[in-house]
C-alpha beads as a LAMMPS data file, in Angstrom:
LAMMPS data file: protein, C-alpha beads

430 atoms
429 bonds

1 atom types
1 bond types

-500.0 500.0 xlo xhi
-500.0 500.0 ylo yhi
-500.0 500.0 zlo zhi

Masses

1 110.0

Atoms # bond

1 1 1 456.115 -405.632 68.307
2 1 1 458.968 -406.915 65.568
3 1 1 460.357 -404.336 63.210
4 1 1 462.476 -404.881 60.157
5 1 1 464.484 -402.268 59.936
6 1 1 465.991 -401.574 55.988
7 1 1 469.728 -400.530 55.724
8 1 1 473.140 -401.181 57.063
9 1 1 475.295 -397.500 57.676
10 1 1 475.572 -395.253 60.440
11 1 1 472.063 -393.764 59.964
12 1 1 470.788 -397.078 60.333
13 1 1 473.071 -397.965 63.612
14 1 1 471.256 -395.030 65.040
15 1 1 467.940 -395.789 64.015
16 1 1 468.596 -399.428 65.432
17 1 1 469.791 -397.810 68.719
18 1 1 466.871 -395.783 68.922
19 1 1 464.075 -397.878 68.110
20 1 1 465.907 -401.098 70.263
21 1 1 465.399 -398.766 72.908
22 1 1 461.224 -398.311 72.644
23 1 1 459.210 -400.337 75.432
24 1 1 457.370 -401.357 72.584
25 1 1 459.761 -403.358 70.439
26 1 1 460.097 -406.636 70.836
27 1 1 462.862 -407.586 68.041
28 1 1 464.719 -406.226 65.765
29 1 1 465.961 -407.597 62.463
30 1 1 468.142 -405.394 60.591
31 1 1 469.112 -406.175 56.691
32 1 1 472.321 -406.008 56.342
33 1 1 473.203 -403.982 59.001
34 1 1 476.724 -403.735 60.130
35 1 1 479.341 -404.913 63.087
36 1 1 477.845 -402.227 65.251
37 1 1 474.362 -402.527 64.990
38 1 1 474.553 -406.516 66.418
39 1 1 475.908 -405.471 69.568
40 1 1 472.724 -403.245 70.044
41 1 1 469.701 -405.263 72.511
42 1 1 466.357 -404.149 73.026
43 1 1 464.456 -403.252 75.883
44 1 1 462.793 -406.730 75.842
45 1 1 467.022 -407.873 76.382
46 1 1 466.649 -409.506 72.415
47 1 1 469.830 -409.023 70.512
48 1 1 469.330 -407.749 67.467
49 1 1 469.478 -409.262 64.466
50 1 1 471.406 -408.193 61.347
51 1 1 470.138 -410.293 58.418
52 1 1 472.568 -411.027 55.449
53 1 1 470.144 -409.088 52.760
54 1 1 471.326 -406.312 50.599
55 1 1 469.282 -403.290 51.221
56 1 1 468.830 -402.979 47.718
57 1 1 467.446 -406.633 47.434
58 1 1 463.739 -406.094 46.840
59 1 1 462.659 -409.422 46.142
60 1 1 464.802 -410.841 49.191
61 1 1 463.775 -408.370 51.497
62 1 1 460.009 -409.015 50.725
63 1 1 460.686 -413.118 51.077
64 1 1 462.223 -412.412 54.420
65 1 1 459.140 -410.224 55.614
66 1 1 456.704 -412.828 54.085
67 1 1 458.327 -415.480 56.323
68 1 1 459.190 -413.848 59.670
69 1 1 455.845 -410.955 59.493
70 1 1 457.128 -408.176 61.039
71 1 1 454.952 -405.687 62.474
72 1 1 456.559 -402.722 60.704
73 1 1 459.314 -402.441 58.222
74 1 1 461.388 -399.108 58.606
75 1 1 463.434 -398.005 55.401
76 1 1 467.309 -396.120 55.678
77 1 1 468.442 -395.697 52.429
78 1 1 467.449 -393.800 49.189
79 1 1 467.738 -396.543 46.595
80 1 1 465.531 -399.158 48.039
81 1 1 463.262 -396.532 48.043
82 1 1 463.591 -395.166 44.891
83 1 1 463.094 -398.661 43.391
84 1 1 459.295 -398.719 45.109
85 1 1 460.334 -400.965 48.582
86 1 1 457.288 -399.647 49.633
87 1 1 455.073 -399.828 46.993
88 1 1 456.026 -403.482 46.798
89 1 1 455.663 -404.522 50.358
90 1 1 451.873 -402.822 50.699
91 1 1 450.848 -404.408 47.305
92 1 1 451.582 -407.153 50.049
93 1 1 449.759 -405.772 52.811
94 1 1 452.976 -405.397 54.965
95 1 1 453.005 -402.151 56.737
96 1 1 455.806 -400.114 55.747
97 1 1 457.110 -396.747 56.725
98 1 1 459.001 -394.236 53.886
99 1 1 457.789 -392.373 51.120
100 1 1 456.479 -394.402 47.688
101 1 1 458.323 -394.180 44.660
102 1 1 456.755 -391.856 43.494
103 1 1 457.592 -389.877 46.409
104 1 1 460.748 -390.612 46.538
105 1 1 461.427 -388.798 43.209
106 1 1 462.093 -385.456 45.463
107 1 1 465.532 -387.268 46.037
108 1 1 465.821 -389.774 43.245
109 1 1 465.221 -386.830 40.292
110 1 1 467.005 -383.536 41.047
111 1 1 465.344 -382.255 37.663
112 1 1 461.975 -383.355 39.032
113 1 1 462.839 -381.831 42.443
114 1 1 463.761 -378.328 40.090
115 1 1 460.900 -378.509 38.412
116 1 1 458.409 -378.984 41.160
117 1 1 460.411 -375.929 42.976
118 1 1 459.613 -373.778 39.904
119 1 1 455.703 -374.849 39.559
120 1 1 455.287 -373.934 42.830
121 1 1 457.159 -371.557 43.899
122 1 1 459.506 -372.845 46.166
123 1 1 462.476 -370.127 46.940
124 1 1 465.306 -371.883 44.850
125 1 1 467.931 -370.838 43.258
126 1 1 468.508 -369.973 39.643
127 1 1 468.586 -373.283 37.883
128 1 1 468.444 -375.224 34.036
129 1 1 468.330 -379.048 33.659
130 1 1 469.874 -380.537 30.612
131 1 1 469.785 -383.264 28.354
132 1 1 473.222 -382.843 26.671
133 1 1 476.381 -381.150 27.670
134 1 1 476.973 -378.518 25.327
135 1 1 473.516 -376.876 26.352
136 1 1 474.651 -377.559 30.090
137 1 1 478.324 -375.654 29.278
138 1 1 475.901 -372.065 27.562
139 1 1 473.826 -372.339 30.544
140 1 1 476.992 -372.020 32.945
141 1 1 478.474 -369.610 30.909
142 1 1 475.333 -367.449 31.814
143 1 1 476.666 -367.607 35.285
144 1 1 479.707 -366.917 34.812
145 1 1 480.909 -370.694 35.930
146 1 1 479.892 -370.240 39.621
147 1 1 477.677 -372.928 39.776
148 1 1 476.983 -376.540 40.986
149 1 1 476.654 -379.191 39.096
150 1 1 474.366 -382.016 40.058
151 1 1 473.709 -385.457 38.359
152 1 1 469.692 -386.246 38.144
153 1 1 469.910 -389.336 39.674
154 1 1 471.427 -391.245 43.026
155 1 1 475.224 -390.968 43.324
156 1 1 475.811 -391.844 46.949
157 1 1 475.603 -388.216 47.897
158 1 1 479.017 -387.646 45.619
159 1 1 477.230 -386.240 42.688
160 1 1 477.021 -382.633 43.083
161 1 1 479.962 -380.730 42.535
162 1 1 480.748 -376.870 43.356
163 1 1 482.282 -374.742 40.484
164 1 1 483.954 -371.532 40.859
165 1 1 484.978 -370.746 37.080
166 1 1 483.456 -371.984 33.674
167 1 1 486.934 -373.979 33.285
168 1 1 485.851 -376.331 36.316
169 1 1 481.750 -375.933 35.021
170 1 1 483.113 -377.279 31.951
171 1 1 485.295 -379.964 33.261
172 1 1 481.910 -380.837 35.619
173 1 1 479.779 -381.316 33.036
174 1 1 481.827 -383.629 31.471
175 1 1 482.479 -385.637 34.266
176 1 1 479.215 -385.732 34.754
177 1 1 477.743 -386.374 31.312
178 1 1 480.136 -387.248 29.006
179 1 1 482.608 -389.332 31.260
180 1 1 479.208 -390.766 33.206
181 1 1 481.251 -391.411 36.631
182 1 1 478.531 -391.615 38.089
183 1 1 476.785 -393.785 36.244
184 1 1 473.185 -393.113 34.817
185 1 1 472.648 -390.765 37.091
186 1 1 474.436 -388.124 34.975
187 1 1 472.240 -388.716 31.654
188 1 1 470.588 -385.331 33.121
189 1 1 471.960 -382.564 35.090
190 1 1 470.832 -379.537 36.959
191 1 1 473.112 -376.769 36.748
192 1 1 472.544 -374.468 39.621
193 1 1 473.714 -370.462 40.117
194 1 1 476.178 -371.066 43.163
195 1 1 474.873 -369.082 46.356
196 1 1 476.321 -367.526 49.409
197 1 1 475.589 -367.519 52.737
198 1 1 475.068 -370.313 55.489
199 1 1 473.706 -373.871 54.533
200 1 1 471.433 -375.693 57.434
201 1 1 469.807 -379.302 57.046
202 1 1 466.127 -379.366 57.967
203 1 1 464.011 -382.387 58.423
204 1 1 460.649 -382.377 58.444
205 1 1 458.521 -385.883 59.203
206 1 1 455.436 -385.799 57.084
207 1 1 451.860 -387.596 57.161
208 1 1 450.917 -386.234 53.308
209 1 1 448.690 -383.830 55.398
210 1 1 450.803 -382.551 58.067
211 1 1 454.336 -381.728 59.036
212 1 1 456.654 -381.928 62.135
213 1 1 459.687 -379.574 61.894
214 1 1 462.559 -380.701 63.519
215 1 1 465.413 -378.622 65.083
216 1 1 468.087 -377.550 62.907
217 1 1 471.169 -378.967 62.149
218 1 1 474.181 -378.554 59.826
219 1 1 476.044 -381.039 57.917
220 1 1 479.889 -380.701 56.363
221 1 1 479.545 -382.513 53.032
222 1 1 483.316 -381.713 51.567
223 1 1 486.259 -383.947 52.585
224 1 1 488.559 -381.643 54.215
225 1 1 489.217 -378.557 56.885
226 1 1 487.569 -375.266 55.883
227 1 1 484.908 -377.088 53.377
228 1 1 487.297 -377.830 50.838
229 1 1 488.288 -381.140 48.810
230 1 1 485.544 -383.477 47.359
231 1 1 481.812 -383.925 48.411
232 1 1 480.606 -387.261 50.397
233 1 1 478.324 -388.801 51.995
234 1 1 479.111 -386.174 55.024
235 1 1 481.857 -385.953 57.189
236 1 1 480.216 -384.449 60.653
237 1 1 476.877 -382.575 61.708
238 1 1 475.679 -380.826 64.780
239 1 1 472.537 -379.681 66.349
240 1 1 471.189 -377.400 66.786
241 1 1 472.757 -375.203 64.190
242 1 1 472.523 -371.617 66.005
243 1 1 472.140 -369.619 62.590
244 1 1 468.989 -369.353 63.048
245 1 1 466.728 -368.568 65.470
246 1 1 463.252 -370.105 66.497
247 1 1 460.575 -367.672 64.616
248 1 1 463.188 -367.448 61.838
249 1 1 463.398 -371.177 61.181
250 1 1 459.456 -371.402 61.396
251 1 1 459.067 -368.263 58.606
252 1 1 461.850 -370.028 56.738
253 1 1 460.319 -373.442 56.966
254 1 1 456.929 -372.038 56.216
255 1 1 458.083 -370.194 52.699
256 1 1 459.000 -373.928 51.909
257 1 1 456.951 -376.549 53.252
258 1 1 453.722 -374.735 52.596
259 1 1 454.095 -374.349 48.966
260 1 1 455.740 -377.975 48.771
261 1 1 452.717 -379.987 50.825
262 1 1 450.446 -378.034 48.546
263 1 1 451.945 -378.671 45.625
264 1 1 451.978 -382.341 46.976
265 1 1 448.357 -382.645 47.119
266 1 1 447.645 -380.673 44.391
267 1 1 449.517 -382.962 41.956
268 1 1 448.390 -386.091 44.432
269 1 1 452.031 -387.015 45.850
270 1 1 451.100 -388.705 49.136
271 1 1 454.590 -388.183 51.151
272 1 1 454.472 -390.810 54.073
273 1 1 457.987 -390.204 55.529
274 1 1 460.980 -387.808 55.837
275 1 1 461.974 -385.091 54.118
276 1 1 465.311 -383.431 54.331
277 1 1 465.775 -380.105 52.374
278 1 1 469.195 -378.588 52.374
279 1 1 468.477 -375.188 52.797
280 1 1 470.872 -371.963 52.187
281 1 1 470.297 -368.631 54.277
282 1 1 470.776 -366.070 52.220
283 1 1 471.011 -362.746 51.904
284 1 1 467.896 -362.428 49.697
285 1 1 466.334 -365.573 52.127
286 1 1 466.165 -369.020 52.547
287 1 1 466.401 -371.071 49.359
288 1 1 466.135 -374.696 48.760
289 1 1 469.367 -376.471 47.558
290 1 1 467.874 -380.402 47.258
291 1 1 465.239 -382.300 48.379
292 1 1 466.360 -385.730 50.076
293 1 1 463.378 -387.982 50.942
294 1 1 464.922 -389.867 53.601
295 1 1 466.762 -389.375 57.312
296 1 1 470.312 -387.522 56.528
297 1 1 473.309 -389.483 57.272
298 1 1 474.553 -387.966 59.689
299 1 1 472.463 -385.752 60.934
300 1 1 470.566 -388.918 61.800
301 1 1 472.814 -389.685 64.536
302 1 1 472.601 -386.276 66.445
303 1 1 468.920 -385.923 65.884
304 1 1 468.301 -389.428 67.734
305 1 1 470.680 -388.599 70.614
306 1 1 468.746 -385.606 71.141
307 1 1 465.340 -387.292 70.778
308 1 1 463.058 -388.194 73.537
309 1 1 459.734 -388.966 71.764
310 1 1 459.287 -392.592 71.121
311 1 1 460.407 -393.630 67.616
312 1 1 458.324 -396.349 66.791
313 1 1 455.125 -393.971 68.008
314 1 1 456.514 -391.324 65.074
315 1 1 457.089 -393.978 62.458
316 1 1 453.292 -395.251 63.040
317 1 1 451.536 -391.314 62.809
318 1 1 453.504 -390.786 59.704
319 1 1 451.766 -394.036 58.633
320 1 1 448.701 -393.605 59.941
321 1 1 448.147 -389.258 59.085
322 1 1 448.251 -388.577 63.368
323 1 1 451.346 -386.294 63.332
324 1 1 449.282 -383.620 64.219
325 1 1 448.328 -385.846 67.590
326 1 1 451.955 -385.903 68.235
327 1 1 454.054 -383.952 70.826
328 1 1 457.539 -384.498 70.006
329 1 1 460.139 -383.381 73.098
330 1 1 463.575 -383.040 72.036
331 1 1 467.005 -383.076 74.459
332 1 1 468.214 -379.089 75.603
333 1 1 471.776 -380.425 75.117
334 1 1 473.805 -380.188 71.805
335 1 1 475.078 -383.232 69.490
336 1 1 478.151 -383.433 67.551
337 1 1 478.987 -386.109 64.903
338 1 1 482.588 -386.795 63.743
339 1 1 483.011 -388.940 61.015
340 1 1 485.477 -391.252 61.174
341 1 1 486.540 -392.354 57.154
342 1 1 488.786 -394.357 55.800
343 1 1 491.956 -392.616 54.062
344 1 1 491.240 -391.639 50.279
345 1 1 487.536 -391.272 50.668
346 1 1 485.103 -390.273 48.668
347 1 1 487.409 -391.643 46.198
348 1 1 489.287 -395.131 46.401
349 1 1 490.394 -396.118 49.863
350 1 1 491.883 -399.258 51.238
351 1 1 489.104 -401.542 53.502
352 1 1 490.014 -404.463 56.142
353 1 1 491.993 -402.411 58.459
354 1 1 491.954 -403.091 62.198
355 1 1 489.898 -400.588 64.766
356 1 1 490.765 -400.430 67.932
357 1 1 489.831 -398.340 71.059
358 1 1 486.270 -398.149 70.541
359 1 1 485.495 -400.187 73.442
360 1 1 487.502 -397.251 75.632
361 1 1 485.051 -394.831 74.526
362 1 1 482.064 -397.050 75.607
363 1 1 483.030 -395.903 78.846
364 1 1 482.866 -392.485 78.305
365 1 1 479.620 -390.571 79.598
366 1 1 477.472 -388.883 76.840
367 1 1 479.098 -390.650 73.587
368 1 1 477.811 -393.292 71.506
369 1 1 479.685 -394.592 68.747
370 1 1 477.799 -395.381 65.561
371 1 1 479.076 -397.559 63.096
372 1 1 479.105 -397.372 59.558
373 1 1 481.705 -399.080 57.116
374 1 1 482.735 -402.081 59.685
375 1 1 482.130 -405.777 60.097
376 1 1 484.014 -408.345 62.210
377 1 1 486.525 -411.020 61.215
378 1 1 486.784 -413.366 63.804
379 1 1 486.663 -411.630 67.051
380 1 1 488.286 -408.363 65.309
381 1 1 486.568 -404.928 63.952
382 1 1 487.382 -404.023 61.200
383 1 1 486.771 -401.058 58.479
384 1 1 484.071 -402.045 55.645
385 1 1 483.409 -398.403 53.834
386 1 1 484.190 -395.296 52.998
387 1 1 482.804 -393.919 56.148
388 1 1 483.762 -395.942 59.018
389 1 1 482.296 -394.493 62.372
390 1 1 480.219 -391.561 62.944
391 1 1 481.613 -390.594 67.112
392 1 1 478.501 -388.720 68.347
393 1 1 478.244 -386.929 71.765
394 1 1 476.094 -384.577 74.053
395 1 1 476.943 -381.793 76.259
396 1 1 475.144 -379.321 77.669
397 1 1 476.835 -376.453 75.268
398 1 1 478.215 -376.959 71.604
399 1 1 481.788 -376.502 72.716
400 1 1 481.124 -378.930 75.356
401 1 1 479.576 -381.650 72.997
402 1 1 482.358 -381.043 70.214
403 1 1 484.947 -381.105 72.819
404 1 1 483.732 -384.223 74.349
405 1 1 483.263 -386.182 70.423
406 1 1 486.794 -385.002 69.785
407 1 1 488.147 -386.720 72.690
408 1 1 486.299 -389.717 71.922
409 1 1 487.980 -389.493 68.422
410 1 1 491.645 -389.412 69.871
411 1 1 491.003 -392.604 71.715
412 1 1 490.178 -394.700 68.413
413 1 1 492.422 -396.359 65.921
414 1 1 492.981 -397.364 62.103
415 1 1 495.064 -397.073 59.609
416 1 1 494.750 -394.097 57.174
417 1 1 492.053 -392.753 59.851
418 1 1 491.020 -389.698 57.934
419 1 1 488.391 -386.620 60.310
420 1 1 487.842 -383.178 59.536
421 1 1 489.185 -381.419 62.432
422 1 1 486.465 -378.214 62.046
423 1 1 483.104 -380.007 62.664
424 1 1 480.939 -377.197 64.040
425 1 1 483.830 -374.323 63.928
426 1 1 481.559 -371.875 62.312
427 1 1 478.665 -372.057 64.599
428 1 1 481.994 -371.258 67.552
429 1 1 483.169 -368.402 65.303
430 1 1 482.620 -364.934 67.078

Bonds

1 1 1 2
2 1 2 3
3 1 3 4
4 1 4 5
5 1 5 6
6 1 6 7
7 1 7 8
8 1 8 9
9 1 9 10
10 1 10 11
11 1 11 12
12 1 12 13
13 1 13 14
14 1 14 15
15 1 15 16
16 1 16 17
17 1 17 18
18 1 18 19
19 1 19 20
20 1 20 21
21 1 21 22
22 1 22 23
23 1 23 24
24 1 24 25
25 1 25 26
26 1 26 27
27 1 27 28
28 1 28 29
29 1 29 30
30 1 30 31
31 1 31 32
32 1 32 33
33 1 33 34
34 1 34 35
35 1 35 36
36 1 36 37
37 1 37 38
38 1 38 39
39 1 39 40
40 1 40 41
41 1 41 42
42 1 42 43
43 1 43 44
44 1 44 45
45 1 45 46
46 1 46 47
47 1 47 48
48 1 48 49
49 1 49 50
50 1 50 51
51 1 51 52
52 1 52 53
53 1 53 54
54 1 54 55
55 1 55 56
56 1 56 57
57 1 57 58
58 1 58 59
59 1 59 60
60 1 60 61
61 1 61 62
62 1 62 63
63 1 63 64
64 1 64 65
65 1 65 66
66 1 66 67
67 1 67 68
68 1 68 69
69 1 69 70
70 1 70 71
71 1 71 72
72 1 72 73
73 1 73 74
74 1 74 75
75 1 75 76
76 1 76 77
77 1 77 78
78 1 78 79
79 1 79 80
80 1 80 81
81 1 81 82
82 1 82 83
83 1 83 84
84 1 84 85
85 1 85 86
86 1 86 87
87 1 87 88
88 1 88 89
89 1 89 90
90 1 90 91
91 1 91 92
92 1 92 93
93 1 93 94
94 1 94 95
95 1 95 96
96 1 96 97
97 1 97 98
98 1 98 99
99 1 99 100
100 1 100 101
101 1 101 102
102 1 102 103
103 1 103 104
104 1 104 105
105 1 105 106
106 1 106 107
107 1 107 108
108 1 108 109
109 1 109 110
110 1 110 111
111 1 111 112
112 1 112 113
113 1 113 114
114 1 114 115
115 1 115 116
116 1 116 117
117 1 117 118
118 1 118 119
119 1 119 120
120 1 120 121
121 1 121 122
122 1 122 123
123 1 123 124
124 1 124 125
125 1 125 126
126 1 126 127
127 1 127 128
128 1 128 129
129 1 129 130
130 1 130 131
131 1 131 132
132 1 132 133
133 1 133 134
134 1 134 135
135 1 135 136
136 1 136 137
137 1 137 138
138 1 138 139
139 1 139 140
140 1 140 141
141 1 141 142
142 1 142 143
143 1 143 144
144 1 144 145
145 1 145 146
146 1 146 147
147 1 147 148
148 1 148 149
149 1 149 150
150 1 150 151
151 1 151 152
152 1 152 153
153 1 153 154
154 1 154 155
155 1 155 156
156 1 156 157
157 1 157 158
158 1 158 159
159 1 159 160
160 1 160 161
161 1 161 162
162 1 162 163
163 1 163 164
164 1 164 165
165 1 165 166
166 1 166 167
167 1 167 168
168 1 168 169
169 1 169 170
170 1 170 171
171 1 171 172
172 1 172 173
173 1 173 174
174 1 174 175
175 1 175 176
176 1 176 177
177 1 177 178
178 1 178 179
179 1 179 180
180 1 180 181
181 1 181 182
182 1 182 183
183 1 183 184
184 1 184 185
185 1 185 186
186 1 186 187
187 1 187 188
188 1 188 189
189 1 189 190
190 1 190 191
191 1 191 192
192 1 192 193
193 1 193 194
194 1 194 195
195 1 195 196
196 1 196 197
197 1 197 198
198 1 198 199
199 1 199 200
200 1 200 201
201 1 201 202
202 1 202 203
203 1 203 204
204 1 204 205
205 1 205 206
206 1 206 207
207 1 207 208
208 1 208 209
209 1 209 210
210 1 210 211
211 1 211 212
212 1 212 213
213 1 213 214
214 1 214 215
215 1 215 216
216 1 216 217
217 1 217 218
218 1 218 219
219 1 219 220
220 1 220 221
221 1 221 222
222 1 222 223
223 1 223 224
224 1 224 225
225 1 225 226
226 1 226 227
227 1 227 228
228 1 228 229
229 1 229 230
230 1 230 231
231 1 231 232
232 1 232 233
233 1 233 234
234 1 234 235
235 1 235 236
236 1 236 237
237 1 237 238
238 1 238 239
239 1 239 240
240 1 240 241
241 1 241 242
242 1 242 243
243 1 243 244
244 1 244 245
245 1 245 246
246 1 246 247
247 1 247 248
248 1 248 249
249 1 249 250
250 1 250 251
251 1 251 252
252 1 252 253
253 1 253 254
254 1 254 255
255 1 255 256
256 1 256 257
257 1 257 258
258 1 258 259
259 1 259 260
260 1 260 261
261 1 261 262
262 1 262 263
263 1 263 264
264 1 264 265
265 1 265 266
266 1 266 267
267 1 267 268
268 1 268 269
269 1 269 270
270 1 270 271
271 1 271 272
272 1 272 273
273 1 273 274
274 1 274 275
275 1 275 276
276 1 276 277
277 1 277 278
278 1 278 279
279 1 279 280
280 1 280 281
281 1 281 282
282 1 282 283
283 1 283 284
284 1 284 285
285 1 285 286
286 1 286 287
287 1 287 288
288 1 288 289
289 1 289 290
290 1 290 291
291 1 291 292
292 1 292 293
293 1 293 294
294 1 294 295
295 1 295 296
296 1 296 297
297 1 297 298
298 1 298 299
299 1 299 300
300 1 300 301
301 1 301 302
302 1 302 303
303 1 303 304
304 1 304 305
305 1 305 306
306 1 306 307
307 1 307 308
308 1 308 309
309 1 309 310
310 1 310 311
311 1 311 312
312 1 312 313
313 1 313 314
314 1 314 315
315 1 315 316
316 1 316 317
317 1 317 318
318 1 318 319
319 1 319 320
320 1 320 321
321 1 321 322
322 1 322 323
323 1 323 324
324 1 324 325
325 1 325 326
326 1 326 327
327 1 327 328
328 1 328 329
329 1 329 330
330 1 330 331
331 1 331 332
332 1 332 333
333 1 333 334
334 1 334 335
335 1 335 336
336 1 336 337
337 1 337 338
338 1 338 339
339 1 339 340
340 1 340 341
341 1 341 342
342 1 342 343
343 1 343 344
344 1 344 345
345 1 345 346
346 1 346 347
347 1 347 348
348 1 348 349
349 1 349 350
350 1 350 351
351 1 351 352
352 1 352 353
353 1 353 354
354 1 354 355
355 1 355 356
356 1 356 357
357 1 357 358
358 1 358 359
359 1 359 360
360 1 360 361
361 1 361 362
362 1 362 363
363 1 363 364
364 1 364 365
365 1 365 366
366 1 366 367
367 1 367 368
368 1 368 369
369 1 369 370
370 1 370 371
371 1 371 372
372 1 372 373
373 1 373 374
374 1 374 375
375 1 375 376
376 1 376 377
377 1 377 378
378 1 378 379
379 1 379 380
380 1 380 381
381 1 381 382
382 1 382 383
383 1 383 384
384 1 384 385
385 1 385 386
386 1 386 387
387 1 387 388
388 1 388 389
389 1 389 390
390 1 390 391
391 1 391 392
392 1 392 393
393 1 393 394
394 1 394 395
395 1 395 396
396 1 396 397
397 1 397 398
398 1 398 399
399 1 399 400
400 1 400 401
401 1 401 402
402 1 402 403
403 1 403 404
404 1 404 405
405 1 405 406
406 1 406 407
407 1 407 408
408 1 408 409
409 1 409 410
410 1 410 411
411 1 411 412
412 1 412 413
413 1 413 414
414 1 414 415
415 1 415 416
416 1 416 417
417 1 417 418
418 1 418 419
419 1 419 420
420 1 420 421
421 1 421 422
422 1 422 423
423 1 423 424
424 1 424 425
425 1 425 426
426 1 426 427
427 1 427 428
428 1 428 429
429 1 429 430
């Protein structure tokens, strides 16, 4: 079969990988897709194809799938999905996997996300959303300024940010809503009671009738050693995440996906896709940070190293309501993801500069590089984004697999090369 596959980062590099590696495909176009993902070939020894279409290019992307017909479109990002990609293409009768727009909203409206939680009675924490700052400011008061701050809408990941006084609340809320930095996002906020304990990334592939539970992971969102500096897009993940152990993760899941799939049908949300809650382990029990309606980035990359199921055959049960046919069969080893980022990220950063060394770690057993922010000029790779490279590897212990990433990491070059050096520290900690 031919897939389309939506996207151009390293979550899409490793969906590429993965699906490019299914008896089944055939080819595979990706739009944009990145310097990378062309050097991926399928099993059927096609190159694929990156296609110069903005993921966010509805119209294009539909006159591209109108022309070439592929079997199955796969979408990566959160905005193309937000915007109704797949409402579009199966008003077009192209089949299309990832939720609807109206879906999508878990992700795309963190005050519709809150107030689904609260109808329902999702485990969540303390929370107001607000239409104006100086309610916001009261509101954050009440909590004595240890809170997080998150815009409604899409902000690349970058729009929540963690207070620890009402002086930074303040200062939040401003940037947020008064300052709009990021955008039209911030016309609404959700100001959340800040909570302690250990924060794990589930993902959960849905049919709008029945869930698959993946293993856990953990991501490290802020910009710097010992989770401090900015939040991105995410700097590192590993799985599994050993916080948490097997009949724990299933109670924990169950106190959240049961209420949230019935709440789903209740209000007639058909969720055809993945969904990614950030979950905290507290000491009063799991609670639901966010909903994200789409394959973390990166926890994307170690999830598909550890994968042995068939992709494409998981894409087409979500599609078709047969998850509860599947038997997914995951890897025994660990995966570690270091981000590789360009200096000054999440904020402004310099692009264009050389990489070099990555084919030295193609050599190297049990690592696969995924890219990101690149792109050739001429016959030279070269950095693109914010987040350049996302080094993944296995091993057959966590130390093992972080060891071995690391060492992949020390082999690769560019200027202002920025990595947090504590990727999967605490799950090491005695």
């Amino acid at each position: 079969m031919n897939i389309l596959l939506i996207g151009g980062g390293g979550r899409e590099h490793a969906l590429a990988w993965k699906l490019a590696q299914s008896k089944r495909v055939k080819r595979l176009w990706v739009a944009p897709g990145n310097g990378g993902i062309a050097g991926e070939v399928t099993a059927s020894g096609k190159s694929v194809e990156c296609v110069p279409v903005c993921a966010e290019d509805l119209e294009a992307l539909l006159d591209f799938a109108r022309a070439h017909k592929p079997d199955l479109t796969v979408v990566g990002p959160d905005n193309p999905l937000a915007a109704g990609i797949v409402d579009l293409f199966e008003e077009n009768d192209l089949r299309i996997w990832g939720p609807n727009a109206q879906a999508a909203q878990f992700e795309s409206s963190k005050v519709f996300a809150q107030d689904f939680m609260a109808r329902h009675s999702i485990p969540t924490a303390r929370a107001g959303t607000f239409n104006f700052p100086t309610a916001a400011k009261a509101f954050a008061g009440e909590l004595n300024g240890r809170c997080v701050v998150k815009a409604d809408g899409l902000a690349l990941g970058k729009g929540v940010l963690i207070c620890e006084t009402l002086k930074e609340a303040e200062a939040a809320i401003d940037t947020v809503m008064v300052d709009q930095q990021f955008g039209k996002a911030g016309n609404q906020v959700v100001i959340q009671e800040f909570l302690e304990g250990t924060e794990i990334s589930l993902h959960v592939m849905c049919d709008g009738r029945t869930t698959i539970l993946f293993p856990t992971s953990q991501d490290h969102k802020r910009a710097l050693d010992g989770d401090k500096g900015l939040n991105t897009g995410g700097m590192g993940t590993f799985s599994p995440a050993p916080f948490i152990n097997d009949d724990e993760l299933q109670a924990a899941a169950a106190s959240v996906l049961n209420p949230w799939l019935t709440g789903c049908l209740t209000e007639g949300i058909d969720f055809r896709g993945m969904l990614y809650p950030g979950l905290m382990l507290t000491a009063n029990g799991p609670k639901v940070l966010e909903f994200n309606a789409r394959w973390g980035d990166p926890e994307t990359q170690v999830y598909l190293m550890r994968l042995e199921t068939d992709l494409v055959d998981l894409f087409e049960a979500s599609i078709d309501r047969r998850l509860a046919e599947m038997d997914v069969h995951w890897n025994d080893q660990a995966a570690v993801c270091v981000v590789m980022a360009s200096g000054g990220y999440p904020e402004s950063y310099a692009k264009g500069k050389l990489i070099t060394g990555v084919a030295d770690v193609g050599a190297m057993e049990g690592v696969k590089i995924f890219h990101a922010g690149t792109k050739y000029e001429g016959k030279n790779l070269v950095t693109s984004g914010g987040r350049v490279l996302g080094v993944t590897a296995l091993g057959d212990t966590l130390v093992a697999a972080r060891d071995r990433a690391y060492a992949a990491v020390d082999k690769i070059r560019f200027e202002g090369a920025h990595v947090r050096g504590d990727i999967a520290a605490k799950a090491l900690q005695d």
